[in-house]
N, C-alpha and C positions, 0 to 999 in steps of 0.2 A: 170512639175514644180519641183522645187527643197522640198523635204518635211519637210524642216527645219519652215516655217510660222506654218503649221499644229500640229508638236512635240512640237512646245514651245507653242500652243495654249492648248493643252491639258495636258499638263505636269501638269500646277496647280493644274487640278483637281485630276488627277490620284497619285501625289504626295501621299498625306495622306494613301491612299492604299498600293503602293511599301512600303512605311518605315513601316507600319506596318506588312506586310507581312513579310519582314527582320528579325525586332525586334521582332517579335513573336517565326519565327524560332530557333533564337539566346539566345532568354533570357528571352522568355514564354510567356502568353497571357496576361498577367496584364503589365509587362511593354509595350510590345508591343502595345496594347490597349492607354497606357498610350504617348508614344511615337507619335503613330500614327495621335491619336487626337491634339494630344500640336503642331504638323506641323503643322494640319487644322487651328489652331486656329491661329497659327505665321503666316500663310499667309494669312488668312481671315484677319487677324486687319491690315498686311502691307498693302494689297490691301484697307482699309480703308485710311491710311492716307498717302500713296502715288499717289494712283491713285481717291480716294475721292468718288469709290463708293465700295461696297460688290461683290464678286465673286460667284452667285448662285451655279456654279458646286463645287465650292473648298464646301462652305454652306454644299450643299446637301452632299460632300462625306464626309466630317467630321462629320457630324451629325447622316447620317446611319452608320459608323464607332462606333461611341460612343454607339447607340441604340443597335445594333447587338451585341456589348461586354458587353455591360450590362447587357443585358438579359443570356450571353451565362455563364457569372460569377455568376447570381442569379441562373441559373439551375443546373449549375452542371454537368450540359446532356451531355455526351461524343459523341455521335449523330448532337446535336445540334453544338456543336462545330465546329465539323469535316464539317458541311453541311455551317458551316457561312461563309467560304471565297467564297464560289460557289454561296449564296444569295447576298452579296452585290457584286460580279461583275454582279450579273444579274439584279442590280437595275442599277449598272453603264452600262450595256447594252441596256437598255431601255433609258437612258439618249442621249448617242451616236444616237443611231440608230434616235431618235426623229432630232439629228441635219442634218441625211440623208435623210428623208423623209421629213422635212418641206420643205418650200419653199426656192431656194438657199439663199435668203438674208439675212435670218436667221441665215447661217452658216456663210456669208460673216462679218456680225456684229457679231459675238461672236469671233471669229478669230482677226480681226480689234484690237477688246478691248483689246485681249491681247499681240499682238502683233502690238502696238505701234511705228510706222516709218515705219513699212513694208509695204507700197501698195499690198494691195488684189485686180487684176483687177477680173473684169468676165468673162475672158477669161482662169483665171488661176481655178475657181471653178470647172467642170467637174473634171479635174486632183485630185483638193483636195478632193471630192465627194467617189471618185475611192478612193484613199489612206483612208479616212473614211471607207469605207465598209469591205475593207481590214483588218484594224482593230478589227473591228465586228466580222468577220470570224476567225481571229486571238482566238478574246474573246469566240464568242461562243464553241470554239473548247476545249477553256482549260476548260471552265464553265461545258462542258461533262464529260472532262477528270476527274476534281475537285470531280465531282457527283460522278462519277464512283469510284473512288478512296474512296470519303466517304464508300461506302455500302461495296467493294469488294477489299481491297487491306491491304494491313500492315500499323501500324502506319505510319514505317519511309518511306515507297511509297507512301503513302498520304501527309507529309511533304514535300517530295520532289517536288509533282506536285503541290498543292499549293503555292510552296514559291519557290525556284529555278528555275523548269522549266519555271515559269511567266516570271522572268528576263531572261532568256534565248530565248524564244521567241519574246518578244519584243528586246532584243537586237538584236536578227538575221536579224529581221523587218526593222526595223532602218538603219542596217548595207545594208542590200540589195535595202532599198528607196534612201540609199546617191550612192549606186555603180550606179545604176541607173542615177540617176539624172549625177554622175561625166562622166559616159557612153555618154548620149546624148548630156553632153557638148563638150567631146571630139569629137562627132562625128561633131559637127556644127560647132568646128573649124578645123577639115581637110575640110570640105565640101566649106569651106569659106576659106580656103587657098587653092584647086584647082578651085575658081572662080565659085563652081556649088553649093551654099549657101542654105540650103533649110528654108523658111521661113512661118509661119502661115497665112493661110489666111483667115479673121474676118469678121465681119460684124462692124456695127456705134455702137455696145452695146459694141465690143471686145469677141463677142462668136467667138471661133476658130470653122469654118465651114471645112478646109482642109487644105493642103501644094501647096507649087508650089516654084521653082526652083528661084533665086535670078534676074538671065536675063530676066525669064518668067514676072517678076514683076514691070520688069524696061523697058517695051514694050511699056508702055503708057500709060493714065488713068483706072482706072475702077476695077484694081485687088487690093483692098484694104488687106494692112499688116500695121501691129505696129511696130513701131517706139518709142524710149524714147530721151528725152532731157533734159538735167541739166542747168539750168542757175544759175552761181556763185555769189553771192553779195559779197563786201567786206563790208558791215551794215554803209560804209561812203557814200554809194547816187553813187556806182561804178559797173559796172557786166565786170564782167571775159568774153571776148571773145577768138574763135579762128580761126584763116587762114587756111582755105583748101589749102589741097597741090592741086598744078598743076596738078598734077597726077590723082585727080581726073573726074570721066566721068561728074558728076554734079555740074555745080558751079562752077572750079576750081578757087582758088586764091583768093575768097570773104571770107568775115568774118560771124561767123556764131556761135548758143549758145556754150556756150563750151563745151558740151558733146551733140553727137547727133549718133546714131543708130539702126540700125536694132534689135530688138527681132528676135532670132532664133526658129526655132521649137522644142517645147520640154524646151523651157526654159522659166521661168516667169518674171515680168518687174524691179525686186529686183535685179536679177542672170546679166538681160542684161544690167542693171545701173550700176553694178558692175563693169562690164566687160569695158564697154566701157570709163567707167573715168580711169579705171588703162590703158587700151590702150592709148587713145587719151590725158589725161594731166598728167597720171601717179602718179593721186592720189588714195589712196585704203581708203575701207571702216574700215579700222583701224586706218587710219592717219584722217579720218571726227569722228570717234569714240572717238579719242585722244584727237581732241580740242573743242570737248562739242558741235560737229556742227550737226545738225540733218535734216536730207533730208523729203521734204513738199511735196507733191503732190497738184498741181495747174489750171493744164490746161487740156483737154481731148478733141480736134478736128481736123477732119476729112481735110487734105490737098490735094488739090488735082492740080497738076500740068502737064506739056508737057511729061513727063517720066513716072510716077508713081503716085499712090495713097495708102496716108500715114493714118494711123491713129495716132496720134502724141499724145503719153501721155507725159505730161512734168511735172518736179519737179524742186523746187527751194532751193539751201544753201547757208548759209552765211559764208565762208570760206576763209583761206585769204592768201591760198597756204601753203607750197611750189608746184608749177607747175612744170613739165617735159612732154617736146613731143618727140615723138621719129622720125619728122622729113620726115616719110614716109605719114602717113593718116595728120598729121599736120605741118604748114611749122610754125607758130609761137603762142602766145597768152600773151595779156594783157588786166590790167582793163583800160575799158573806160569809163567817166562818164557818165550820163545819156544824160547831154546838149551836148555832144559830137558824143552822137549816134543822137539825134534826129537833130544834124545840118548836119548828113550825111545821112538822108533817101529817098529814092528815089534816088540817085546821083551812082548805082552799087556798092558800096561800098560792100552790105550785101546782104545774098541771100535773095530773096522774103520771103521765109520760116519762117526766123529771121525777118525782118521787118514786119512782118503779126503778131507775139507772141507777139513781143514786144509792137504794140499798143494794141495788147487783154489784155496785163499785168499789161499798162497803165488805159487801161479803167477800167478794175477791181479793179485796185487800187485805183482809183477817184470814182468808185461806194461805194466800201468801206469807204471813206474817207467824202463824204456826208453823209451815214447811221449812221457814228459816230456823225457827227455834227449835224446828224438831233436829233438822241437820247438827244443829249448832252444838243441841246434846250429844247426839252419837259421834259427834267430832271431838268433845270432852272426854267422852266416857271411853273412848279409844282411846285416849291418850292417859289413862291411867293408868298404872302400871295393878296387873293383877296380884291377890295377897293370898298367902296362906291360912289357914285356920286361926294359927298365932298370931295375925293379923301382919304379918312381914311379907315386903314384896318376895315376887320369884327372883329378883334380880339379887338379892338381900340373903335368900333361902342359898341361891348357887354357890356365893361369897363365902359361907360359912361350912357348909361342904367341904369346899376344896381348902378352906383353912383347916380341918378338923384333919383331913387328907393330907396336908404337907406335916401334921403333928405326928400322926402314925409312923411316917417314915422316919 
């Protein structure tokens, strides 16, 4: 999987850290201290009132940050000093490591929260799992180094492995998870330009169990792989379709969501979404980034048809072009409205696949759409004030009491 989900999930917290390890270098422990902290604190209150809750990890590492330089500026301790960057990465170690061992959906929801539009499937966890630990290793390595360097080294080699090597190793990291990741992509598209595709093969949760060849998969039921699909609104009651070319083995020449594809092996459902809208209408996720349009995750079921068996993750935006096909995988596409598609279902017009979503997308939207109405009642019906037999409120009933009450006296 591409390990961009994972870098920006953790960046938050680690932030506070990096710039203070910088700023320490550069221009001593007090500003640096001072620096360090005032990031923790700029992104703890933005993640306040942009996203409307608090960031425990940004929390935790601002706060051991502040504690640790606190102490290290009441002692004085040169010891102490030198030993405090190798303590708080070994608190931020224990932090990580807890997101390894718990149970994945622990790391699937910390991930999620911070990274907001991205779909985390759980087919993509193992991979992130793996690149977690890696990190670990990464940490505990320098956390030795950092020791070492306290007791047994010169100032300015103790500086060093604290505060530059740190950058230097995570940038290597980085650098070699993206070669990686651009590696398997390139490989899945020569495998998929000589016709011999290699694709994941999952179970109903999306755990990735093994590979198998793209013809292997298209033999008949029963070899379940993932599939993504985009369905376009234009937010006026319209969805973006598009025409298989003739060319195709499946379906040819039916209409069909407007993005629809294979997940390749080694790639996640973000990287194949990608992919397959710049191929097939030749929008990119900077031109969806551009006009404030944000891609939803909706649907997650299992297809199974005379060819193959899909596991079909689908997402929905509300986008309102510009389109481009390049005429080979697509012969054309436009919006059609809703009453337009439902007076053509059943008639061949659309492949099974697409008239199967589209009523799941119906029904879930009409489920939706009751739960609102039903809340909406019970929020009315609270707010009525209750009546007596004589039809007068209790508010009404009290009022006339305590008048009746002041006439006695």
């Amino acid at each position: 999987m591409s390990p961009l989900p994972l870098l920006k999930a953790l960046l938050p917290g680690l932030a506070p850290l990096f710039v203070f390890v910088a700023a320490d270098a550069l221009f001593g422990e007090t500003v640096g201290l001072l620096v360090g902290v005032g990031v923790g604190i700029g992104e703890f209150l933005y993640s306040l009132a942009k996203e409307r809750r608090a960031d425990p990890f940004v929390a935790a590492d601002t706060l051991l940050l502040a504690a640790m330089g606190a102490v290290s500026l009441a002692l004085h301790d040169q010891l102490f000093f030198r030993l405090k960057p190798a303590a708080i990465e070994l608190i931020l170690l224990a932090g990580l490591a807890a997101l390894v061992f718990l149970p994945s959906s622990y790391l699937k929801r910390y991930v999620s929260r911070q990274v907001r539009g991205i779909p985390i499937p759980d087919a993509a966890l193992p991979s992130m799992r793996r690149s977690l630990v890696l990190i670990l290793v990464l940490l505990a390595g320098h956390v030795a180094l950092s020791l070492y360097a306290a007791f047994a080294l010169s100032t300015a080699a103790w500086g060093f492995i604290t505060g530059g090597l740190l950058y230097i190793l995570f940038g290597a990291f980085a650098l070699w998870q993206f070669a990686r990741a651009a590696l398997a992509r390139r490989r899945s598209r020569a495998a998929a330009e000589n016709g011999d595709e290699i694709l994941p093969l999952v179970d109903e949760e999306g755990k990735v169990l093994g590979t198998a060849k793209r013809s292997d998969c298209h033999r008949g039921p029963g070899t379940l792989h993932p599939v993504v699909h985009l369905q376009v609104l234009d937010g006026r009651g319209s969805m973006y379709l598009q025409k298989r070319s003739m060319a195709k083995t499946i379906q040819p020449g039916k209409w069909d969501s407007a993005v629809g594809g294979h997940v390749a092996a080694g790639e996640d459902l973000d990287d194949a979404l990608a992919r397959e809208m710049r191929e097939e209408i030749g929008v990119t996720k900077l031109a969806l980034e551009a006009s404030g349009a944000r891609i939803e995750p909706i649907l997650r079921y299992r297809w199974d048809c005379e060819a193959e068996s899909e596991l079909v993750f689908s997402f929905v935006v509300t986008y309102g072009g510009p389109f481009s096909h390049d005429g080979v995988e697509v012969e054309e596409g436009r919006f059609w409205s809703f009453e337009e598609i439902r007076g053509s279902m059943g008639k061949g017009v659309f492949t099974p696949n697409f008239e199967r979503e589209f009523k799941m997308i119906e029904e879930a939207a009409a489920r939706a759409r009751s739960s609102a109405e039903a809340a909406a009642t019970e929020a009315a019906a609270a707010a009525v004030p209750t009546t007596t037999a004589t039809g007068s409120s209790s508010a009404e009933t009290a009022r006339a009491r305590k008048s009746r009450g002041r006439g006695r006296r």
